[in-house]
N, C-alpha and C positions, 0 to 999 in steps of 0.2 A: 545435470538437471534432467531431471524424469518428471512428468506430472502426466495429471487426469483432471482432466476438465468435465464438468457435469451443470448442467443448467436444469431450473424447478420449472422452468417455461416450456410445455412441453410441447408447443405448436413453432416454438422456434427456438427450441433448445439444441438441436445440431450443429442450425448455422451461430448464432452465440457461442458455442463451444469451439468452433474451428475458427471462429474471430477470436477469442480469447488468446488459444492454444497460438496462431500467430504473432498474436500481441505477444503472448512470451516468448518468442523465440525471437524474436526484436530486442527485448527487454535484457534476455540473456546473453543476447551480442553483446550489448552495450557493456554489463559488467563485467563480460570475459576479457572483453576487449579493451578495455579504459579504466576497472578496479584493480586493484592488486590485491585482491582477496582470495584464501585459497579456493580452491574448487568444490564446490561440493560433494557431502558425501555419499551414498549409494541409496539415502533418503529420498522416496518419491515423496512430491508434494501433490497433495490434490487439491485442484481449485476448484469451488462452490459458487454456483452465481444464481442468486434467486431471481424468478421473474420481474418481480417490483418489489416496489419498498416496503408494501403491508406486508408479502409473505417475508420478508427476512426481519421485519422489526420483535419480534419475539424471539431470535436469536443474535440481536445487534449485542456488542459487548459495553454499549453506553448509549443514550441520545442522541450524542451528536456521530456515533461512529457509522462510516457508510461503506469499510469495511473492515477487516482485521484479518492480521496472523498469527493463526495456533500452531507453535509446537507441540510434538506429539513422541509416543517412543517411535511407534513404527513406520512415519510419514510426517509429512507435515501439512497445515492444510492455511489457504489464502479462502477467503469467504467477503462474495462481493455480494452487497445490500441489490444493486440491478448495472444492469451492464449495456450503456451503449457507445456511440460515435466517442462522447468525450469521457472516459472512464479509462483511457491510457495511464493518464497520471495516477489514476489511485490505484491503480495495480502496481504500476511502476515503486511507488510508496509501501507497498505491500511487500513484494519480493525482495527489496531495499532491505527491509526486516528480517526475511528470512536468510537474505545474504549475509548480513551482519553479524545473524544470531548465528550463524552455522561457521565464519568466521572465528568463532571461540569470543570474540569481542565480549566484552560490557559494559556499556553505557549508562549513563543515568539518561531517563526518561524523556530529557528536555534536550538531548545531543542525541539521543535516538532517533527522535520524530523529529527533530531539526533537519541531521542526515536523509531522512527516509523522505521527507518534503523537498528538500535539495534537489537529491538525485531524482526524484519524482518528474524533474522539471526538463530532462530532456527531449531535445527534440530532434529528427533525423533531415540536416540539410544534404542531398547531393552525397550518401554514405558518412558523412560529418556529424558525431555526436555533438549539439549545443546544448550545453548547462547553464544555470541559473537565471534563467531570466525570471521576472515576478510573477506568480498564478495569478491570475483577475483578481481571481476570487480572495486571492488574500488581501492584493491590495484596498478590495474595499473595505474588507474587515477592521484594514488600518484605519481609512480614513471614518469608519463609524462606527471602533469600538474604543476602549479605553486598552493600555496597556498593563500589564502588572508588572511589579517593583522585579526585577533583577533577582533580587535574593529571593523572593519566593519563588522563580522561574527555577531557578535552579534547586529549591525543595519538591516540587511536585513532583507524581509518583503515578500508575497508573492508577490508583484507588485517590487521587487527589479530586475535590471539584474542580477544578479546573479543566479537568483533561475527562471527567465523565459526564459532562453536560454539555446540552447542545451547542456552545459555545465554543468546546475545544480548540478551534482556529487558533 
């Protein structure tokens, strides 16, 4: 794992960058240490973290996305919408992605962002990776959205509504 951190904040875009740049190096404990995915390959990835949410909404890859990962030939790049205290998880989500895709894996869409939500959910007790427990935030989703059927869960795609509206959850 190589990367570069770069922040659009520029009155506190170093210390942002050395928080990040931490955060992944936590993040890549975790998958060296508890995935069995091969290693990556000599691909640096560069992560993008805008000051707030207005300057990244003209580069979001959907309404409800708050951030994404682009492959690329000669890098790969994680791009976060804004960056703070609780933004572990969605990086975690992020890398999850590039881990996978660099993996040779493929997945359909709905075992992607399953996966990449999953592992998202770690947390470090005492040097102890804990997994799965529920994100807040999802569970409220449950309790105040509607679900959709099963088999269209598993047709959507990234170009589906489903997954390009600010609903995505």
């Amino acid at each position: 794992w190589s990367s570069d951190v770069c922040s659009s904040d520029l009155t506190d875009g170093a210390r942002t960058a050395t928080a990040v740049a931490s955060e992944l190096e936590g993040i890549q404990r975790f998958f060296d240490t508890f995935m069995a995915l091969p290693p990556f390959t000599g691909l640096r990835t560069q992560v993008v973290v805008f000051g707030n949410r207005d300057e990244y909404r003209p580069y979001r890859t959907s309404a409800g996305s708050a951030a994404y990962y682009q492959p690329a030939t000669d890098r790969d790049f994680i791009v976060i919408g804004h960056y703070d205290a609780d933004s572990t998880a969605i990086l975690t989500h992020e890398y999850a992605h590039a881990a996978l895709q660099r993996s040779g894996a493929s997945y359909p869409t709905w075992l992607s962002e399953g996966l990449a939500e999953f592992l998202s959910t770690v947390e470090w007790q005492r040097d102890v990776g804990v997994i799965g427990a529920p994100p807040p935030s999802r569970l409220v989703a449950l309790t105040n959205a509607s679900l959709i059927p099963i088999r269209r869960l598993v047709e959507v795609t990234h170009a589906s509504p489903e997954y390009t509206t600010e609903h995505t959850g």
